[in-house]
N, C-alpha and C positions, 0 to 999 in steps of 0.2 A: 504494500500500500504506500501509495505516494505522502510525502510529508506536507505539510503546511506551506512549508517555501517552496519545494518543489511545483506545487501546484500555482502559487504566486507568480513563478518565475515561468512557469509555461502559460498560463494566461498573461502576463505581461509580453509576449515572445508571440502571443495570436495575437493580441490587440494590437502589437507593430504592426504585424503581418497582416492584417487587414486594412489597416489605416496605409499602409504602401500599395495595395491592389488597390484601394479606393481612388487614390489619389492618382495611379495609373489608371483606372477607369475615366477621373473625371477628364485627362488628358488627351484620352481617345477618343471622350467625347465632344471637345474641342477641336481636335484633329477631325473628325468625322463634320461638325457643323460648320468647319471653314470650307473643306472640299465638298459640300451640297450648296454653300454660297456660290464659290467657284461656278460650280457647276449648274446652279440657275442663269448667275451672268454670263456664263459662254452660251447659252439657250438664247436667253435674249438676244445678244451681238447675232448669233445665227438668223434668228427668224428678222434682226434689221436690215443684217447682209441679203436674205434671202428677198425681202424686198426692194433693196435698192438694184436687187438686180432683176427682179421682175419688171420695174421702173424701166431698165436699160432694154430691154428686149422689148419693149412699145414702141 
């Protein structure tokens, strides 16, 4: 049976360890909502491009 500090020191040891995947999540999900921006504004630019050249073909 584990001792009293034992048990302190491995729940001290998960609550880093979560608190580092947390904060690697919350990264990724910063990483993820700048490349869905990106990737709206390259949408838009397309369908402007896409008209300006419809424009040109009249």
């Amino acid at each position: 049976m584990k001792t009293y500090e034992e048990l302190i020191a491995e729940n001290e040891r998960m609550l880093s360890c979560m608190k580092h995947m947390n904060e690697l999540m919350a990264l990724k999900i910063l990483q993820v909502n700048q490349l869905v921006r990106e990737r709206d504004s390259l949408k838009r630019r397309i369908a402007y491009l896409e008209q300006k050249i419809e424009g040109l073909e009249k």
